[in-house]
BAFITOR-820397 format. One record per residue (C-alpha): residue in one letter; x, y, z. Coordinates in steps of 0.02 Angstrom, whole numbers. Layout:
+------+--------+--------+--------+
: resn :      X :      Y :      Z :
+------+--------+--------+--------+
:    a :      X :      Y :      Z :
...
+------+--------+--------+--------+
This chain:
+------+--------+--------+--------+
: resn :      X :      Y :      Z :
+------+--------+--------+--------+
:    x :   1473 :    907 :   -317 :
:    x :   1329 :    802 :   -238 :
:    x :   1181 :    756 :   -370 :
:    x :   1030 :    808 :   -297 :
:    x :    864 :    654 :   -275 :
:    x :    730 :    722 :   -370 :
:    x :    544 :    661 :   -270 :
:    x :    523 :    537 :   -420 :
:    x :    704 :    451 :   -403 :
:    x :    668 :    442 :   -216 :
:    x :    506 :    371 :   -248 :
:    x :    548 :    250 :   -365 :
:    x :    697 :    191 :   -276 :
:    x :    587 :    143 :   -129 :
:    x :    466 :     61 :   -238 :
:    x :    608 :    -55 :   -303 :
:    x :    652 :    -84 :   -116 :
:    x :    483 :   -127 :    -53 :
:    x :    454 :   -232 :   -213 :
:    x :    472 :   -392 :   -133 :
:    x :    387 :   -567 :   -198 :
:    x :    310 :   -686 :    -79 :
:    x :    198 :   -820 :    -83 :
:    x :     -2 :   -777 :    -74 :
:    x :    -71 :   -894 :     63 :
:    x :   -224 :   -907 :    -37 :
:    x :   -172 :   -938 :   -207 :
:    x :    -11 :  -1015 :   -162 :
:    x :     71 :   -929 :   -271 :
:    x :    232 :   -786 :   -296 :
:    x :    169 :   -632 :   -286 :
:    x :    195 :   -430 :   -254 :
:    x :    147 :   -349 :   -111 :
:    x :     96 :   -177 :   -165 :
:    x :     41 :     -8 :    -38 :
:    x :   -134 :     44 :    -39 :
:    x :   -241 :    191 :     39 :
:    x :   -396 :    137 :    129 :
:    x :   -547 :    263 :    138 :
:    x :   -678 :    227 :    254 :
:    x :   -809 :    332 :    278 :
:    x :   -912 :    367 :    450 :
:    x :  -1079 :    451 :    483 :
:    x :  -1067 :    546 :    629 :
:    x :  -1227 :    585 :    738 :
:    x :  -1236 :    751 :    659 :
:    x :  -1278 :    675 :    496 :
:    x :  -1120 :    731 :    389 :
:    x :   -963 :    597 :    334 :
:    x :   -793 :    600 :    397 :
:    x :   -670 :    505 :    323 :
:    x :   -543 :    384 :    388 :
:    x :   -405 :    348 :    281 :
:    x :   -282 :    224 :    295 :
:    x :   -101 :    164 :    217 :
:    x :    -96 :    -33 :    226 :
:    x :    -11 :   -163 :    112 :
:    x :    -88 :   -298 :     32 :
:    x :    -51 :   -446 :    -75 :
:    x :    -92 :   -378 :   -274 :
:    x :   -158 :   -549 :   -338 :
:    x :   -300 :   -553 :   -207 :
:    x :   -307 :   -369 :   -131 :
:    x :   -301 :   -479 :     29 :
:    x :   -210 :   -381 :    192 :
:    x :    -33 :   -434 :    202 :
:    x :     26 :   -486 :    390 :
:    x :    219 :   -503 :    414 :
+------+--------+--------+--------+
């Protein structure tokens, strides 16, 4: 019989997959690039917020955007 992924297992099995070190053009040195939700908030000409969110990777020692 066929184990069945739990969300966690799935989720940390992707993590481990997208864990990938590179170099930080900045700092020049290894680092992670880590997933991160951007919320960005916009006043419409009503007056109230909406909110734009985001997914987007970025390097973790500088919280810079990370371009491929």
């Amino acid at each position: 019989m066929a184990k069945v992924q739990s969300f966690a297992e799935k989720a940390a099995k992707l993590a481990r997959k997208h864990e990938a070190m590179v170099i930080c053009p900045d700092t020049k040195k290894e680092t992670r690039i880590i997933n991160v939700r951007l919320v960005e908030s916009i006043k419409s000409p009503k007056g109230s917020y909406k909110f734009l969110e985001r997914n987007t990777r970025v390097y973790e020692s500088t919280y810079k955007p990370y371009s491929e």
